[in-house]
N, C-alpha and C positions, 0 to 999 in steps of 0.2 A: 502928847496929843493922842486922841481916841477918834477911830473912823467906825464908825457905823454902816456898815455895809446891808443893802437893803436886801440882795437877796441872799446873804448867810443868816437874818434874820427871817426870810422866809422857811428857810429849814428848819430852824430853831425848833426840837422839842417840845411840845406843853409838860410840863413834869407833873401836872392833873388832870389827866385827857377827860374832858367833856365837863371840868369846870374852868374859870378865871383859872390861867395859870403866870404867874409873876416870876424875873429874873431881875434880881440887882446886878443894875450896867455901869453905874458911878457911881465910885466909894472914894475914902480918903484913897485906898488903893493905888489908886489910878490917879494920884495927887489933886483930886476934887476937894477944895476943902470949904467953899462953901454951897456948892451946887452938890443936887443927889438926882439920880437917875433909876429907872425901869423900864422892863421891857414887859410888856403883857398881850393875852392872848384870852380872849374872850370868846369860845364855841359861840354859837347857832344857840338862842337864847338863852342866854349869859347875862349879867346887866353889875352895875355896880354900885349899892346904895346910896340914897339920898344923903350928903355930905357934906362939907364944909372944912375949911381950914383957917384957924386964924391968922398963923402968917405966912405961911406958903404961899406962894404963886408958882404957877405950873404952866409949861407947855405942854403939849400932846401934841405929836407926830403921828398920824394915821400912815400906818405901812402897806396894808392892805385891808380890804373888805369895806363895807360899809356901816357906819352906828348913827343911833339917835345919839347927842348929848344936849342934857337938859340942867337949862339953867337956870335958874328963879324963876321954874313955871314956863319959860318957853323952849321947842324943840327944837331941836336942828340937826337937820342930815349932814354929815359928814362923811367923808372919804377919803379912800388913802389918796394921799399928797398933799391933804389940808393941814393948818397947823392950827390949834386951837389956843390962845390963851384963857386962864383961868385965876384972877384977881382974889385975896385974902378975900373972906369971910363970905364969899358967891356959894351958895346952892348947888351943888351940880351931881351930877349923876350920869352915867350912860349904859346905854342899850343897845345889845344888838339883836336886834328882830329881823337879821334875816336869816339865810340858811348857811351863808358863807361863815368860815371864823375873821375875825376883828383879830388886826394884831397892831398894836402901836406902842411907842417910845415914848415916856414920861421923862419930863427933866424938871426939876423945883429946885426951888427957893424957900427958907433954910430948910438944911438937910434934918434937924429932930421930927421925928414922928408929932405929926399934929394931925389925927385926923377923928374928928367929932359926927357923928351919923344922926341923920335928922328922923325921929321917929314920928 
């Protein structure tokens, strides 16, 4: 079992201060063997490009702050204690335009790298 504790993720480092900074939180490691997880940190105008997965499905845990996430053309505010799903082959992207940092918890569906940037 793995507890995710919200405000030992509020301490959490960025190990790229004033960009996206990413921590892998589920690995086989930790006996995940078909889920994979992250933890990220998005500064005060940070965003994450236009994207897509084809078989992945993700949730996203807002920890704190607030972001846009955009998804086939529409926006949406978000904040921490919303959880967001995100369906294979969906559009999406997010933003954070405000002045606070964005910190939230990814968890997907399968764990291989799939990830295609829409230019």
């Amino acid at each position: 079992m793995k507890i995710y504790r919200k405000n030992e993720l509020a301490r959490m480092e960025n190990p790229t201060p004033g960009e996206r900074g990413r921590q892998i939180v589920l690995t086989e490691e930790q006996n995940a063997k078909a889920m994979g997880g992250h933890f990220s940190i998005l500064p005060p105008g940070a965003m994450l490009p236009l994207h897509y997965h084809e078989k992945r499905e993700s949730l996203i845990i807002l920890v704190s702050g607030e972001a846009i996430e955009i998804a086939e053309g529409q926006e949406h505010v978000v904040q921490a204690g919303d959880v967001i799903y995100i369906p294979a082959v969906e559009k999406h992207k997010i933003e954070n335009r405000s002045k606070q940092e964005v910190r939230y918890l990814e968890f997907f569906t399968p764990t291989k790298v799939d990830f295609i940037e829409v230019k």
